[in-house]
GUMARTOR-312563 format. One record per residue: x, y, z of N, C-alpha, C, CB in turn; residue number from 0; residue in three letters. Coordinates in steps of 0.001 Angstrom, whole numbers, always signed. Glycine has a CB too. Example, Ala and Ser with C-alpha at 12.3 -4.5 7.8 and 13.67 -1.06 7.14 Angstrom:
# GUMARTOR-312563
[[+13190 -5690 +7800] [+12300 -4500 +7800] [+13200 -3300 +7800] [+11308 -4473 +9046] 0 'ala']
[[+12850 -2250 +7080] [+13670 -1060 +7140] [+12900 +30 +7870] [+14084 -598 +5725] 1 'ser']
//
This chain:
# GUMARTOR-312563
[[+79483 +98066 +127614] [+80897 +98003 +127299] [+81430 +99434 +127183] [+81145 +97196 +125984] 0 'unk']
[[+82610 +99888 +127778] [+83032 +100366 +127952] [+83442 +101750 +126552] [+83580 +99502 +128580] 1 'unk']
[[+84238 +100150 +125971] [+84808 +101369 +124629] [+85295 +100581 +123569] [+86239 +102516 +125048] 2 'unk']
[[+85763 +100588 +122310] [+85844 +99345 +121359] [+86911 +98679 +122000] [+86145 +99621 +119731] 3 'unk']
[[+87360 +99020 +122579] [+88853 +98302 +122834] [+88622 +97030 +123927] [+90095 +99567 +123591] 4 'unk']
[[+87893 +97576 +124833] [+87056 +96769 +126118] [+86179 +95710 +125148] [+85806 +98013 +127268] 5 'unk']
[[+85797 +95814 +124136] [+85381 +94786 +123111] [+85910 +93887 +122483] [+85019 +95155 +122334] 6 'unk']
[[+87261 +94273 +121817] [+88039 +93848 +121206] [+89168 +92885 +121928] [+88392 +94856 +120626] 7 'unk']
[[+89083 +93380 +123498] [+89705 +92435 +124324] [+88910 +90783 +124854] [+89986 +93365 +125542] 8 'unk']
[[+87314 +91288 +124767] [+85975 +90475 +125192] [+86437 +89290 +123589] [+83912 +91791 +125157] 9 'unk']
[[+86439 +89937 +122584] [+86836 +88902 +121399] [+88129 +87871 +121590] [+87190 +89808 +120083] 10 'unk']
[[+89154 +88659 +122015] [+90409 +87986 +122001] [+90243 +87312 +123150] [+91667 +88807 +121929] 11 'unk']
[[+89589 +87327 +123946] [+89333 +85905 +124592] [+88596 +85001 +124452] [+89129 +85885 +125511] 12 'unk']
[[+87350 +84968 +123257] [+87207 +84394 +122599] [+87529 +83718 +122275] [+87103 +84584 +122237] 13 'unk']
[[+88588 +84426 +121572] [+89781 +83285 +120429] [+90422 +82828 +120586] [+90521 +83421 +119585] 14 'unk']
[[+90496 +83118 +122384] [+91437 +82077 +122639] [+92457 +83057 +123124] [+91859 +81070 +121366] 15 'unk']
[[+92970 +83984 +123046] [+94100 +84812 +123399] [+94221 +85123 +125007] [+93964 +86146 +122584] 16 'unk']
[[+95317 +85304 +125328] [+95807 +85487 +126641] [+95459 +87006 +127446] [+97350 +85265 +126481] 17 'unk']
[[+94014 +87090 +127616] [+93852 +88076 +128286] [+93415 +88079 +129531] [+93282 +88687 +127743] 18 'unk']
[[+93452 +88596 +130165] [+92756 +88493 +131497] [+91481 +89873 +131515] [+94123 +88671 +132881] 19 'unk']
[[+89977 +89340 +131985] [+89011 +90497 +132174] [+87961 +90324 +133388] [+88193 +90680 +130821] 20 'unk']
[[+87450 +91409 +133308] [+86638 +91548 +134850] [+85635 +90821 +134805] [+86069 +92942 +135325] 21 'unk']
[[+85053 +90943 +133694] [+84222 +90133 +133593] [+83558 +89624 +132283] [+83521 +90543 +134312] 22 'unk']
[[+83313 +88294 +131809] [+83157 +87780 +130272] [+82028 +88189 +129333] [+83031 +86340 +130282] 23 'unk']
[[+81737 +88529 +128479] [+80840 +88719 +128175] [+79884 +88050 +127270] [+81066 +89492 +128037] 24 'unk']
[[+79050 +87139 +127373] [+78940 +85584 +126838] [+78087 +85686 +125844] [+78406 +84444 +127852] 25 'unk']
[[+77192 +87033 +125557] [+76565 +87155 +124858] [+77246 +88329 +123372] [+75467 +87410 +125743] 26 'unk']
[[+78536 +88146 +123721] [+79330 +88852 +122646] [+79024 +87891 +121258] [+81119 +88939 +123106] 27 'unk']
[[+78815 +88665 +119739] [+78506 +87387 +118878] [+80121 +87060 +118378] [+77250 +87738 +117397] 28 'unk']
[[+80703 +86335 +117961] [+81701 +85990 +117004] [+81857 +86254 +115929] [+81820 +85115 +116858] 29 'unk']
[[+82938 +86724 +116074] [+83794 +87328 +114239] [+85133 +86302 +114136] [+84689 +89608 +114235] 30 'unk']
[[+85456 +86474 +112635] [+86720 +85464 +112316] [+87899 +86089 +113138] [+87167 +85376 +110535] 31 'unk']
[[+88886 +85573 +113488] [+90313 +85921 +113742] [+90435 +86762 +112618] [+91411 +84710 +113819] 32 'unk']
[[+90540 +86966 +111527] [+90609 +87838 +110620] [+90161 +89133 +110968] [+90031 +87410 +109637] 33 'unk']
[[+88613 +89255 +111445] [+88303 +90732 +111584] [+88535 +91493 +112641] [+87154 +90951 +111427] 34 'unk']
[[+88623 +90394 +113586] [+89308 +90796 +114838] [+90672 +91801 +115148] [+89619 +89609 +115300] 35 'unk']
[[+91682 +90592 +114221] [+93185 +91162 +113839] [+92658 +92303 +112985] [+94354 +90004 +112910] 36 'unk']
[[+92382 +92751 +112351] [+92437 +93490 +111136] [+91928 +94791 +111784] [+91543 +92867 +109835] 37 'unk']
[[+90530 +94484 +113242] [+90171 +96079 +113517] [+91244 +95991 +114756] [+88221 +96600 +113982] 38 'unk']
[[+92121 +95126 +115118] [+92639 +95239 +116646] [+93861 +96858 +115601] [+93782 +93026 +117670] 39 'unk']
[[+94443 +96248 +114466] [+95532 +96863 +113861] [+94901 +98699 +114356] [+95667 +96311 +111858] 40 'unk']
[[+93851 +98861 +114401] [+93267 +100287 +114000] [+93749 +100872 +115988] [+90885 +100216 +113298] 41 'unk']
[[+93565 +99945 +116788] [+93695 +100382 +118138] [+94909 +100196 +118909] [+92770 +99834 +118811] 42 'unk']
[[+96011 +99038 +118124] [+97040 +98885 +119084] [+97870 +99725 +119622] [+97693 +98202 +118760] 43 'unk']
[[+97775 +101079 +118201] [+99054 +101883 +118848] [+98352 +102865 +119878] [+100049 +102841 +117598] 44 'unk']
[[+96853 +102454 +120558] [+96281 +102936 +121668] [+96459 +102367 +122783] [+95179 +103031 +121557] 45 'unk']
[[+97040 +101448 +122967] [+97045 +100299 +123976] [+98184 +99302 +124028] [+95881 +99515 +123762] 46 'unk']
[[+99072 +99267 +124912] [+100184 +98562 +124661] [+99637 +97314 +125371] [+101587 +99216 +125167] 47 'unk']
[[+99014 +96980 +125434] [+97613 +95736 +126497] [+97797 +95095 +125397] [+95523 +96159 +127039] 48 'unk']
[[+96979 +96170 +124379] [+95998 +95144 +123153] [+97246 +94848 +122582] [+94636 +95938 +121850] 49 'unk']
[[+98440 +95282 +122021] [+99230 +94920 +120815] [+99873 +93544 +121522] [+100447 +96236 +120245] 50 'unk']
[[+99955 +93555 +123082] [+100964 +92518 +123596] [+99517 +91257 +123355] [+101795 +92902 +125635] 51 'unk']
[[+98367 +91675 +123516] [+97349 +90444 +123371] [+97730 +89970 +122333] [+95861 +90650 +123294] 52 'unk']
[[+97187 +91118 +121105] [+97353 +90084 +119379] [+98808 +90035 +119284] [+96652 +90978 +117578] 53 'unk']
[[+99784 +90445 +119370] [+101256 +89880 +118960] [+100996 +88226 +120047] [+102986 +91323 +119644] 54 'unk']
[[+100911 +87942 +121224] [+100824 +86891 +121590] [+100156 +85811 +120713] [+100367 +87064 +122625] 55 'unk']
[[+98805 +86267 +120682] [+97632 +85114 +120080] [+98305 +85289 +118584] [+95537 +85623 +120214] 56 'unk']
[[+98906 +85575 +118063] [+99596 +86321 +116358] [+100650 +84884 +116558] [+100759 +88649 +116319] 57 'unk']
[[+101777 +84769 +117754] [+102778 +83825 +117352] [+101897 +82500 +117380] [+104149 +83816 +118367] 58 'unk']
[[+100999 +81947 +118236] [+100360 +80615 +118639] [+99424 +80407 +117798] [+99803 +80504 +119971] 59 'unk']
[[+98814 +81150 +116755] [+97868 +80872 +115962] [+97950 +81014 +114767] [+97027 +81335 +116223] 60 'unk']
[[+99021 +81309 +113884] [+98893 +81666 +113223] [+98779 +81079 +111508] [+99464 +82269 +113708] 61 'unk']
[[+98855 +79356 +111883] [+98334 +78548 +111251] [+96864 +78778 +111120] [+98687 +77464 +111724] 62 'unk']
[[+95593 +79358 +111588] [+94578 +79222 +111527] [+94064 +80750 +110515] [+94144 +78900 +112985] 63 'unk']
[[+94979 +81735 +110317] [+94437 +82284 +109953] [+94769 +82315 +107886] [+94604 +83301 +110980] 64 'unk']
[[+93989 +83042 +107207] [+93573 +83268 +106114] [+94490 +84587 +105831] [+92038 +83335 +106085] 65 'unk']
[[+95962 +84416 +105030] [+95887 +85849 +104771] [+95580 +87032 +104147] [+96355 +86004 +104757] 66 'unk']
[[+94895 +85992 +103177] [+93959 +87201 +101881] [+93282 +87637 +102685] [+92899 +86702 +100471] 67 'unk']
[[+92298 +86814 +103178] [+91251 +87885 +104376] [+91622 +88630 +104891] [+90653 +87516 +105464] 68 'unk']
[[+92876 +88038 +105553] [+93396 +89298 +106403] [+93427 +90507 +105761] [+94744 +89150 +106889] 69 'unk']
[[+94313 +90639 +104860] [+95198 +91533 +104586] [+93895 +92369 +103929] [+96615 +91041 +103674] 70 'unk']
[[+92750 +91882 +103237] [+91560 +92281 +102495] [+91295 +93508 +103804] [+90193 +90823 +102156] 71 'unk']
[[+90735 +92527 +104657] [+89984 +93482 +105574] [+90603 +94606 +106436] [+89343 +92708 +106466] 72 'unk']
[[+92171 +94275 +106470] [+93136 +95125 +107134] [+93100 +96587 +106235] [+94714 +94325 +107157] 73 'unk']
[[+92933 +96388 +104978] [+93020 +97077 +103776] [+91789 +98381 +104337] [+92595 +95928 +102230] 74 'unk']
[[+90618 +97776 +104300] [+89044 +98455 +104831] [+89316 +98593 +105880] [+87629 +97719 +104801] 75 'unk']
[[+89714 +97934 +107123] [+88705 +99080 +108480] [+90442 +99006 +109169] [+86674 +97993 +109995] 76 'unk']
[[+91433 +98587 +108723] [+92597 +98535 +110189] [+93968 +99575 +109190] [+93375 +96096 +110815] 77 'unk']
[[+94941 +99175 +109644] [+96112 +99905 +109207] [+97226 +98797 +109066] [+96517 +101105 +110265] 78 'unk']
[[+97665 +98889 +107678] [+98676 +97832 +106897] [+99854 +98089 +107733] [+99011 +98121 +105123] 79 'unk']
[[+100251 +99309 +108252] [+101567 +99426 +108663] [+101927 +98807 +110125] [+101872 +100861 +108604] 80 'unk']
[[+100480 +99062 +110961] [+100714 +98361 +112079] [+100915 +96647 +112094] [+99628 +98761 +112857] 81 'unk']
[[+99972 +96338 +111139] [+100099 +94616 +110770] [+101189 +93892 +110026] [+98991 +94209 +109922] 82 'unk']
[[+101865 +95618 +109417] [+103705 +94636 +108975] [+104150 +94480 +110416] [+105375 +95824 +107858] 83 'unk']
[[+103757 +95327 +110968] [+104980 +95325 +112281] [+105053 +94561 +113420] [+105050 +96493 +112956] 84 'unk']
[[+103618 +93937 +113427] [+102798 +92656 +114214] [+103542 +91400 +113847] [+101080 +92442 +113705] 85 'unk']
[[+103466 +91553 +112276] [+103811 +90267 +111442] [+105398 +89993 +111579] [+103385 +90483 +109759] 86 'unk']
[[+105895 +90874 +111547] [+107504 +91379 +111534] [+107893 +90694 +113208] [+107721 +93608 +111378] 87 'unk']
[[+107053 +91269 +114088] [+107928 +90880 +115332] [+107714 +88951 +115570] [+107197 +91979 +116944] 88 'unk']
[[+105914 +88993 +115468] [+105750 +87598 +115470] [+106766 +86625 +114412] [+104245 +87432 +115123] 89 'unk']
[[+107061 +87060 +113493] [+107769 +85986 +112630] [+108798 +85898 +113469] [+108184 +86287 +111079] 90 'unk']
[[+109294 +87055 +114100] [+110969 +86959 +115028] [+110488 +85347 +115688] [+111347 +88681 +116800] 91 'unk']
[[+109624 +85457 +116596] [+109340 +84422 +117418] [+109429 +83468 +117145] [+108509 +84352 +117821] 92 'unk']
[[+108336 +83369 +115956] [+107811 +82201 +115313] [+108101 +81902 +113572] [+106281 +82340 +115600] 93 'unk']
[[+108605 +81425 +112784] [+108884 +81927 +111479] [+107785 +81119 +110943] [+110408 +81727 +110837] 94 'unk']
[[+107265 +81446 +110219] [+105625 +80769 +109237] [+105781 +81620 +107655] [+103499 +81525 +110286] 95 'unk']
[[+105589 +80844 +106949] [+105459 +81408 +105480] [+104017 +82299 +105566] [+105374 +80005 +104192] 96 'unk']
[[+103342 +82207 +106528] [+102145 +83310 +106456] [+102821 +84853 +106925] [+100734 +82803 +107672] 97 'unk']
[[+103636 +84597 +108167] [+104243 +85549 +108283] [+104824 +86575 +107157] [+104968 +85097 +108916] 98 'unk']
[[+105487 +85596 +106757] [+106572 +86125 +105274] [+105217 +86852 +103936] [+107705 +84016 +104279] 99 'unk']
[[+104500 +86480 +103875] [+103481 +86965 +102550] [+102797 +88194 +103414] [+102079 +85535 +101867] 100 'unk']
[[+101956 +88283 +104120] [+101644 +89322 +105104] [+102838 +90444 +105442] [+101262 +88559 +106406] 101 'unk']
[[+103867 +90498 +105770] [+105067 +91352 +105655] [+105056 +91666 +104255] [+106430 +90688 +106121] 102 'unk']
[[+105097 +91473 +103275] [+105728 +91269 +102198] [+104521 +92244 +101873] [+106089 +89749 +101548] 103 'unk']
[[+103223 +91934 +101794] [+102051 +93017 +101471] [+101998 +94404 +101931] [+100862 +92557 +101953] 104 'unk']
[[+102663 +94155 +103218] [+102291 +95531 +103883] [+103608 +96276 +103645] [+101847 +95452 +105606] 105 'unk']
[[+103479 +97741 +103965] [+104320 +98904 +103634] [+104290 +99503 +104728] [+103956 +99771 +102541] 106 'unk']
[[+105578 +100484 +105374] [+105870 +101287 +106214] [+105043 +101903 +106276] [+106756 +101826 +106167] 107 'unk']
[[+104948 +102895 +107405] [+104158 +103870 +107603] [+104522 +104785 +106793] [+104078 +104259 +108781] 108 'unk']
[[+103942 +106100 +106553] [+104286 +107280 +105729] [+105104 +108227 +106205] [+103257 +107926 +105377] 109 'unk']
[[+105206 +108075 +107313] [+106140 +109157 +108115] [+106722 +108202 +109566] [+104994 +110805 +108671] 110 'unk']
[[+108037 +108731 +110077] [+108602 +107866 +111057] [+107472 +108466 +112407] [+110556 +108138 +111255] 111 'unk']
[[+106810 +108197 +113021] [+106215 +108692 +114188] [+106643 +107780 +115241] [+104723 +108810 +114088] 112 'unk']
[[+106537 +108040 +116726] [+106015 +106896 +117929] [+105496 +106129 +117732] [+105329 +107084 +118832] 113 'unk']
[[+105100 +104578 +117946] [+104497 +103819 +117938] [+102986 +104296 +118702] [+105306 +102854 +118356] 114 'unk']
[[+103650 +103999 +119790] [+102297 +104144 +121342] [+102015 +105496 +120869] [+102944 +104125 +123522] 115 'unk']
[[+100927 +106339 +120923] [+100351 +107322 +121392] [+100769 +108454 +122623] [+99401 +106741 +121613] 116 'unk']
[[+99962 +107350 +123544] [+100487 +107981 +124789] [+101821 +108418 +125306] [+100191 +107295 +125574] 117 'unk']
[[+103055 +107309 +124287] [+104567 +107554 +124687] [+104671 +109294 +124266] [+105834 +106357 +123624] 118 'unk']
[[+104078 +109358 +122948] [+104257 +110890 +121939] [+104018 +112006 +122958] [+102922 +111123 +120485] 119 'unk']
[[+103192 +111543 +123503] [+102089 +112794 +124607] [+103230 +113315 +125832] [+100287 +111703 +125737] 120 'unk']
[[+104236 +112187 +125954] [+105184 +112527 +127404] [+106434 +112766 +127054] [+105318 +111341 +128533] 121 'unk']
[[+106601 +114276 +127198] [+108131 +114334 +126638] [+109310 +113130 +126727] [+108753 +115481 +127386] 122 'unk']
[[+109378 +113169 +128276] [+110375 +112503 +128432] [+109925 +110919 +128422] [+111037 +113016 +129622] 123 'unk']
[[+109229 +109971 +127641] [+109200 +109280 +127140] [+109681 +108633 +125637] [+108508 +109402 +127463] 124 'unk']
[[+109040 +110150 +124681] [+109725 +110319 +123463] [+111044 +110721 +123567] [+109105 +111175 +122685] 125 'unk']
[[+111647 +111062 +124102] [+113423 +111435 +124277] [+113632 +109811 +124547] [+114095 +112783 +125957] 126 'unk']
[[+113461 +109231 +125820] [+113669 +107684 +125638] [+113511 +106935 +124452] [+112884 +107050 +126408] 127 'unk']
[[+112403 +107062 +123977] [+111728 +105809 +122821] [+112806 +106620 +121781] [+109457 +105794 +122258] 128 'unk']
[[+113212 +107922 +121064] [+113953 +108232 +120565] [+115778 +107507 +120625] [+113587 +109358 +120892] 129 'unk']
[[+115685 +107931 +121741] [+117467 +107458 +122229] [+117481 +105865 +121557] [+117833 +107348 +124521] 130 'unk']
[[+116633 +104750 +121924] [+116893 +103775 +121529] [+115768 +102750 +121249] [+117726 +103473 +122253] 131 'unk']
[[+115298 +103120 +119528] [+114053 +102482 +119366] [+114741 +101311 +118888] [+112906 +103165 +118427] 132 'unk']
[[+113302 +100062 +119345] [+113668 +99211 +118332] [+114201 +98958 +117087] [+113120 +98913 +118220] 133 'unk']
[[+114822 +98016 +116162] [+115129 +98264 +114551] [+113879 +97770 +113936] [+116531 +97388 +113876] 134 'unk']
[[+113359 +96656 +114808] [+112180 +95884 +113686] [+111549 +97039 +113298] [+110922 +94675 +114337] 135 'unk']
[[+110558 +98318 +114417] [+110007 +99465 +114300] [+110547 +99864 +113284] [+110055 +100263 +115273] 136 'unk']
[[+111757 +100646 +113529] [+112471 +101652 +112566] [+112109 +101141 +111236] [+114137 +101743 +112738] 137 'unk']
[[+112244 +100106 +110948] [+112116 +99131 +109745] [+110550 +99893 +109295] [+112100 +97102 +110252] 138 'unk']
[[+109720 +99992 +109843] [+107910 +99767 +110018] [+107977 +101710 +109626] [+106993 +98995 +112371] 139 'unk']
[[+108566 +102129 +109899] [+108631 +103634 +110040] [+108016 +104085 +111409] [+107837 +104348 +108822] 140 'unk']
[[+108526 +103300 +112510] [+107746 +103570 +114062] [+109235 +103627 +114935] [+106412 +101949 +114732] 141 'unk']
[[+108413 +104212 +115753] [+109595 +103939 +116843] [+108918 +103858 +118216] [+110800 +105205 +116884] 142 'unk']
[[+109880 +102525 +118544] [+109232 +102075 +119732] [+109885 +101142 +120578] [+108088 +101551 +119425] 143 'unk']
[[+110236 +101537 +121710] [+111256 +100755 +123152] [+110650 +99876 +124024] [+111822 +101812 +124297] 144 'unk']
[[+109614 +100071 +123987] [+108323 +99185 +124873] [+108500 +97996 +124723] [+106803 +99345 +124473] 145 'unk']
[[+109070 +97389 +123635] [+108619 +96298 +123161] [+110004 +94900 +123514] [+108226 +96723 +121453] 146 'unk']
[[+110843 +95657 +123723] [+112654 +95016 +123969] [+112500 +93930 +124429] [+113782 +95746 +125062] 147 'unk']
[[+111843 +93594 +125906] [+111931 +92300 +126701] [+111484 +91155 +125554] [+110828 +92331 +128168] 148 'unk']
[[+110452 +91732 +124586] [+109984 +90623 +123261] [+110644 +89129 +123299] [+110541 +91299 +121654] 149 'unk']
//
């Protein structure tokens, strides 16, 4: 495997999530939707792939998940701010009282940055994502345009 992320995509199809890959990997072992979500939070703003995977599998599932766990394990290995902002867009979609307690736990980021990574790295990307970020983001302390067609 490639790299955690090439892993973390091998899981989310697992679980069922809408990914497409080269090839399956059958001898991957299983983790809860919980730990999954919780380490995906640590990589999304690496991958605009992965965040569109778990925000997808996030609106269609989200009866199945646990949010103490969640939010427990998000706490240890992922990042609270990315998982308000997961929780924040999916509730747009979908409204669930899990949604609402999960938002409600998590806190902005500490500073307003880019969402994506890679957007930060290209000037004239950040002048775009600047000119007209999302509000849910702004809300999150992110900023981020990628996401509009939502």
């Amino acid at each position: 495997m490639a790299n955690r992320s090439e892993i973390l995509f091998q899981e989310w199809h697992q679980l069922g999530g809408a990914v497409l890959l080269k090839k399956v990997d059958e001898n991957l072992p299983s983790r809860s939707p919980e730990e999954v979500l919780a380490e995906s939070t640590t990589y999304c703003r690496n991958s605009g792939r992965l965040t569109w995977v778990v925000l997808d599998w996030m609106i269609h599932h989200i009866e199945i998940i646990d949010e103490d766990k969640l939010l427990e394990l998000t706490k240890e290995i992922g990042n609270l701010s990315v998982l308000g902002v997961l929780s924040d867009l999916a509730r747009a979609r979908n409204p669930h009282s899990k949604f609402d307690r999960i938002v409600k736990a998590c806190k902005p980021n500490n500073k307003l940055e880019i969402f994506f990574h890679r957007v930060a790295k290209s000037p004239l990307a950040e002048k775009l994502t600047k000119e007209k970020p999302l509000e849910i983001f702004t809300q999150w302390n992110f900023l981020c345009s990628e996401l509009r067609y939502l």
